[in-house]
GUZAMAR-501807 format. One record per residue (C-alpha): residue number from 1; residue in three letters; x, y, z. Coordinates in nm, 3 decimals, decimal comma. Example, Ala and Ser with C-alpha at 12.3 -4.5 7.8 and 13.67 -1.06 7.14 Angstrom:
<rs>
[1; ALA; [1,230; -0,450; 0,780]]
[2; SER; [1,367; -0,106; 0,714]]
</rs>
This chain:
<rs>
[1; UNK; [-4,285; 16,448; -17,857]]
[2; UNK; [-4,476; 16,700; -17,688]]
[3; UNK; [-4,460; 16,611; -17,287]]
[4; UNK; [-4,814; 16,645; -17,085]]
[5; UNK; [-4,794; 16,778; -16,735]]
[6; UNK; [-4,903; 16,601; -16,406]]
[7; UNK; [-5,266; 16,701; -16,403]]
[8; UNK; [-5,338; 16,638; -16,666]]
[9; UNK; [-5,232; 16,307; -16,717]]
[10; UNK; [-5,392; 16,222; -16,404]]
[11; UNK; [-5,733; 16,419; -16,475]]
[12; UNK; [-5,780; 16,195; -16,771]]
[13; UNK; [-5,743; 15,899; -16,529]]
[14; UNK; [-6,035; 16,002; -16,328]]
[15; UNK; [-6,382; 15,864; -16,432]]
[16; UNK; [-6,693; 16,045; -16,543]]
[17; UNK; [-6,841; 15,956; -16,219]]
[18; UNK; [-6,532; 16,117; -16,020]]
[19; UNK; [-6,554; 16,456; -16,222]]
[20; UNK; [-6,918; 16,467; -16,164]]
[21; UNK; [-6,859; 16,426; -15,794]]
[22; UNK; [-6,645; 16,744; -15,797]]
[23; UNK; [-6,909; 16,962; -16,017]]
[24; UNK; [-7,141; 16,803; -15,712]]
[25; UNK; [-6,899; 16,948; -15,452]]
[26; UNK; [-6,836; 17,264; -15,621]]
[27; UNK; [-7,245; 17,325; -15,652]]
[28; UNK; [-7,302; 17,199; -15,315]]
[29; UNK; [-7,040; 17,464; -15,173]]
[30; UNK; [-7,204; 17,754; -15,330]]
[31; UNK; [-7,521; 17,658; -15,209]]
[32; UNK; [-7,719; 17,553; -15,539]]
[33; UNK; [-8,033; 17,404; -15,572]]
[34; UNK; [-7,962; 17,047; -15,760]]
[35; UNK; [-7,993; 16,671; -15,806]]
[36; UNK; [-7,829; 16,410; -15,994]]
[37; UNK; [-8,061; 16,214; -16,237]]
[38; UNK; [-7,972; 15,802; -16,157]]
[39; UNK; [-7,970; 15,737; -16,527]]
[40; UNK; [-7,608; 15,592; -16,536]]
[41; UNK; [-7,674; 15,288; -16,267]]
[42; UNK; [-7,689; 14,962; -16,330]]
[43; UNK; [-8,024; 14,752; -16,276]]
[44; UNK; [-8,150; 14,405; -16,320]]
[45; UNK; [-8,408; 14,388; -16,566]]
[46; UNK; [-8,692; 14,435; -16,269]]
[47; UNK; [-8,542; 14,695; -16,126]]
[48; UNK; [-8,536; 14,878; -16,526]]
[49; UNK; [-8,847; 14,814; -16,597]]
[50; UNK; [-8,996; 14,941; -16,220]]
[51; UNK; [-8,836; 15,281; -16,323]]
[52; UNK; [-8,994; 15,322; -16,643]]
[53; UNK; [-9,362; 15,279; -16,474]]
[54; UNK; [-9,167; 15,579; -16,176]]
[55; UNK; [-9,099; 15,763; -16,489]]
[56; UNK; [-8,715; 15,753; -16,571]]
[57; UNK; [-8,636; 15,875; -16,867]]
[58; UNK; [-8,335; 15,767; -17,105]]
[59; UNK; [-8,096; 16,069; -17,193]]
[60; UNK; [-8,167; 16,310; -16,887]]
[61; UNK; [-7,861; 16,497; -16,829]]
[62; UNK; [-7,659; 16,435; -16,519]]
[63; UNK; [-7,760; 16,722; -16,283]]
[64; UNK; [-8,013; 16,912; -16,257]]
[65; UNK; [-7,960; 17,294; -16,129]]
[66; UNK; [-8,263; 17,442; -16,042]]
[67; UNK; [-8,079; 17,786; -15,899]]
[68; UNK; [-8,139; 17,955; -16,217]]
[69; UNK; [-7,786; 18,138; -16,431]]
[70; UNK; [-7,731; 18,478; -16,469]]
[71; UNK; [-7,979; 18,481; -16,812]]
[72; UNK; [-8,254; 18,376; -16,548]]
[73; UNK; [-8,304; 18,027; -16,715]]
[74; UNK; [-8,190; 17,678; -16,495]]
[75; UNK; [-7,934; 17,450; -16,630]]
[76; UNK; [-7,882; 17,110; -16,737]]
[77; UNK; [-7,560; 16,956; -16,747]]
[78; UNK; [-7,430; 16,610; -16,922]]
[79; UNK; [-7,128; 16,536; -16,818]]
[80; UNK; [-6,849; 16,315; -17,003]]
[81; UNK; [-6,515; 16,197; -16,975]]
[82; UNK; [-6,233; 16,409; -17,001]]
[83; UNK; [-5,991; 16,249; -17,235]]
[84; UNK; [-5,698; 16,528; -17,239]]
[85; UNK; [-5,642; 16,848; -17,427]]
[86; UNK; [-5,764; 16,831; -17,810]]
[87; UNK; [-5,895; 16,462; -17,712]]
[88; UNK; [-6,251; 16,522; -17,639]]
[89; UNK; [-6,485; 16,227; -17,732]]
[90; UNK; [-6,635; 16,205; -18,084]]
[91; UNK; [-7,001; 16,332; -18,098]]
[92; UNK; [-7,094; 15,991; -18,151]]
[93; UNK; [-7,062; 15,947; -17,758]]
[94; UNK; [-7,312; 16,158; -17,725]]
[95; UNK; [-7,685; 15,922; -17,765]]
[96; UNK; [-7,976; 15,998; -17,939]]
[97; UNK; [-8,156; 16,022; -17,642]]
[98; UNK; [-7,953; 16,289; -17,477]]
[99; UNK; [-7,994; 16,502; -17,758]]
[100; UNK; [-8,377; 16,490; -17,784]]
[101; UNK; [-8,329; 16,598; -17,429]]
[102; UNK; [-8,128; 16,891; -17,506]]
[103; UNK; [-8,307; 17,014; -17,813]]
[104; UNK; [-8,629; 16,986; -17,525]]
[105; UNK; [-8,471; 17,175; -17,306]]
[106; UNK; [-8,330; 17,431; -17,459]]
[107; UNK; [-8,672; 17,484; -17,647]]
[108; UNK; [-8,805; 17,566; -17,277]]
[109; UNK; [-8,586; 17,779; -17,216]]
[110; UNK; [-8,319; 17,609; -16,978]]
[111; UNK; [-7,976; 17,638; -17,063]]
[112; UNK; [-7,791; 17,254; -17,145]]
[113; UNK; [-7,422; 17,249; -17,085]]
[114; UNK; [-7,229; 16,920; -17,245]]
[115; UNK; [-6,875; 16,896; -17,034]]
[116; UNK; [-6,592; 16,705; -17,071]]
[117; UNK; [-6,462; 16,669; -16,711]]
[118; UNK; [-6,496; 16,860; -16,393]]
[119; UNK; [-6,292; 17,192; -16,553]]
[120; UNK; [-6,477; 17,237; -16,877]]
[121; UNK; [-6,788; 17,221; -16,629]]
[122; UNK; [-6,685; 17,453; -16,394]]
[123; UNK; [-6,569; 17,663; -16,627]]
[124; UNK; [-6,944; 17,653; -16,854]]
[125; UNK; [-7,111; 17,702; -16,525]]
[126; UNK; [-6,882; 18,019; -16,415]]
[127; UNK; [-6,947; 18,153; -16,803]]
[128; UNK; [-7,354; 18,169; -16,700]]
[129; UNK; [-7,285; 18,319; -16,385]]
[130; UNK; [-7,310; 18,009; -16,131]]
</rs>
């Protein structure tokens, strides 16, 4: 049996909302221009409804970088749990929504990242020269 070390047994502990705190911190210490889209939070049916009419939208990726990459286009990221190495989450994880987002997005021209866990972001965001 084929022994995991340390980190990563405890990375795949951490939530979704964890790792996206660190891709926060890591943006935030560079000095990017970003926000975090409040999809994710849970509302009573008032509140839900109230955001629709504000103009939330189902599927928006997580953050929002504005600073634009290396290839001049911003970047959208979706973040999901890390589940180990060779674990990542079926596609199926992945809603209908947020992939009507990110065929729109990358038909204007942004770049769309989909990350399992804080390294697979950091390291997608290094490759386009964040």
């Amino acid at each position: 049996m084929k022994t995991q070390n340390y980190n990563e047994i405890a990375e795949k502990a951490v939530s979704e909302s964890v790792q996206q705190h660190r891709v926060v911190r890591w943006l935030e210490q560079r000095g990017h221009i970003f926000f975090a889209v409040p999809n994710g939070y849970k509302k009573s049916v008032f509140q839900q409804s109230q955001a629709k009419r504000e103009g939330l939208k189902a599927g928006v990726p997580d953050i929002i970088i504005l600073t634009k990459a290396k290839n001049g286009e911003p970047t959208a990221l979706e973040m999901k749990k890390y589940m180990g190495s060779g674990h990542r989450l079926p596609c199926k994880c992945i809603k209908e929504s947020q992939l009507e987002w990110q065929t729109t997005l990358v038909g204007l021209h942004w770049n769309h990242v989909l990350a399992h866990g804080y390294d697979e972001a950091i390291n997608d965001l290094i490759a386009l020269g964040y």
